[in-house]
N, C-alpha and C positions, 0 to 999 in steps of 0.2 A: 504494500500500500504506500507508505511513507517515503520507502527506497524507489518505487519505480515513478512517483510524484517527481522527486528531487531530481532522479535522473532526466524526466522528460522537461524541467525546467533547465540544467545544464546542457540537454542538447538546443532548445530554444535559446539558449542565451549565445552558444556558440556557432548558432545559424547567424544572430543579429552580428555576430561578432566577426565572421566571415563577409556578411555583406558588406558591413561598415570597412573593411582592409579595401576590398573590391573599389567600394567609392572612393577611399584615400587614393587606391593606387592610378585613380582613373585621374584625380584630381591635381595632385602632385607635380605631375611633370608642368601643369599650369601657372603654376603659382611664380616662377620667372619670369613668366610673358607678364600676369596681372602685374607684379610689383614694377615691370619696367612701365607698363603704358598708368599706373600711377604715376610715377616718378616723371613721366615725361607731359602726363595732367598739371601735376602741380608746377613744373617748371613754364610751360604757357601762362596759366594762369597768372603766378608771377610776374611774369616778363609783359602779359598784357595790365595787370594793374601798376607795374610801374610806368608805362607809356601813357597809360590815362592820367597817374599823378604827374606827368611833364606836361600834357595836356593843359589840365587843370593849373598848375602853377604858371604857363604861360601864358594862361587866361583864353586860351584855344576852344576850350571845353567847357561851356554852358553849363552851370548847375545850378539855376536859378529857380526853379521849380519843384517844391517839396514832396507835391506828389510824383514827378517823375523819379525824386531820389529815394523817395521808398520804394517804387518797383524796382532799381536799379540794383538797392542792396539785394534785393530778393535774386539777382540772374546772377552769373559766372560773369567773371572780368573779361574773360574772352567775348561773351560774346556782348557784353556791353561796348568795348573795343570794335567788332565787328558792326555795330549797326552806328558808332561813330565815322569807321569808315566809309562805309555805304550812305550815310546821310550825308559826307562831305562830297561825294563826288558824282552825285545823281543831283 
């Protein structure tokens, strides 16, 4: 009774335990890719909100509208950058 309870609980825990390796080993070899294309997120990101603070300290970049700078904080530097671009040259 007892004995073949606990055993059918150790093979179900060594099924989940099997799966779970399965997904690691499926997962793994990904985790390189993810950290570079972070790393290479935050570096734009970056590099476009310093272009906007030159922007802005040149006096180039309009922030004279508070509700535009609430939705502003709300997007990525990037693409706030980006539709500064696109509104300068259209």
């Amino acid at each position: 009774g007892t004995a073949m309870a606990s055993f059918e609980e150790v093979r179900k825990l060594q099924a989940q335990i099997d799966h779970l390796k399965e997904r690691l080993d499926f997962i793994s070899p990904m985790l390189p890719l993810v950290n570079f294309v972070q790393d290479y997120f935050q570096k734009v990101e970056c590099e476009a909100s310093l272009q906007l603070l030159r922007l802005k300290n040149a006096q180039v970049l309009n922030c004279t509208n508070a509700d535009d700078d609430e939705v502003s904080n709300a997007q990525l530097e990037t693409v706030k950058w980006i539709h500064f671009v696109t509104d300068t040259i259209t």
